[in-house]
C-alpha positions in Angstrom: 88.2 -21.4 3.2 84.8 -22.4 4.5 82.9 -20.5 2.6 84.8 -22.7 -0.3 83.5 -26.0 1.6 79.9 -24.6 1.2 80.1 -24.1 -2.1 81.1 -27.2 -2.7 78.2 -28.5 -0.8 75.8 -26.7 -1.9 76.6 -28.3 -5.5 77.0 -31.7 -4.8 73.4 -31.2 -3.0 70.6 -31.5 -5.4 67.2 -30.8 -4.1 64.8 -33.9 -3.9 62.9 -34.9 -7.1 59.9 -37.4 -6.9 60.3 -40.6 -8.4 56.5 -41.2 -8.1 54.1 -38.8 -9.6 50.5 -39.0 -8.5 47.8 -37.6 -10.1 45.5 -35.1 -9.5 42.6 -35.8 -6.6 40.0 -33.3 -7.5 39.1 -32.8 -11.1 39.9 -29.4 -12.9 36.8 -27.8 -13.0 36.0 -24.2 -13.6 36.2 -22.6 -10.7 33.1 -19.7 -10.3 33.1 -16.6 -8.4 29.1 -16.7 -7.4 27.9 -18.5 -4.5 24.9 -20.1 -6.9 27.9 -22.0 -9.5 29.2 -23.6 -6.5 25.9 -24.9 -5.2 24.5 -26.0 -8.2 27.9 -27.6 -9.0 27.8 -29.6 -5.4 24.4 -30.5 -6.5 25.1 -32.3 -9.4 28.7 -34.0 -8.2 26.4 -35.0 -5.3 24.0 -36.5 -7.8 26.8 -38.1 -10.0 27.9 -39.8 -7.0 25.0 -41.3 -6.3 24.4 -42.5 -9.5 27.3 -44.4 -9.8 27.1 -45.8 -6.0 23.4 -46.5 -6.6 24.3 -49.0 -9.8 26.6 -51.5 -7.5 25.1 -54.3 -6.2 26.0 -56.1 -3.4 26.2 -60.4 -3.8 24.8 -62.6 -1.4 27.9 -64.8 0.1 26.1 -67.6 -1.1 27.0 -66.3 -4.7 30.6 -66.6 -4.1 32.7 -68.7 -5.2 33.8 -71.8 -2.5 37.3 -70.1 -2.7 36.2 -66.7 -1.6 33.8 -67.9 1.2 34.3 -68.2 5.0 35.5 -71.3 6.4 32.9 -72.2 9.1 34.3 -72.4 12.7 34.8 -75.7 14.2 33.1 -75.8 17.8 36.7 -75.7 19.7 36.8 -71.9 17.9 33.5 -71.4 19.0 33.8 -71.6 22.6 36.8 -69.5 22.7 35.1 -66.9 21.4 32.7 -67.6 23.7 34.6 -67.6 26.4 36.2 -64.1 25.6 39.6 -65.0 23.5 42.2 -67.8 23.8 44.2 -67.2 27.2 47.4 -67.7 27.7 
């Protein structure tokens, strides 16, 4: 009789399925059995990199936009910094 009752469990179970499916992290690349294909293929991913990280710019904040800026702190927010944080 309870070997029945599992049964019937173990159907009504279904294992977990994914509703999100993410890709891939780490590009499919050949993989090589020589220690020189992986060094020389660090060397150039570590060049890519650069190359794309080199080609950003960063903007002044006087460049953005009066929406994206920092309000500027009034003097009461000033001296509580000053003074360490607000107490309470």
């Amino acid at each position: 009789m309870a070997a029945a009752a599992v049964k019937t469990v173990l159907k009504t179970v279904k294992p977990h399925v994914p509703l999100i499916k993410f890709p891939a992290r780490t590009p499919n690349l050949p993989q090589s059995n020589t220690f020189e294909g992986s060094v020389s293929k660090a060397e150039s991913k570590s060049n890519s990199t650069k190359s794309l990280t080199s080609n950003r710019k960063a903007i002044d904040s006087a460049q953005l936009p009066f929406k994206y800026r920092r309000k500027p702190l009034t003097d009461e927010e000033i001296e509580i910094i000053e003074k360490g944080g607000l107490l309470k």
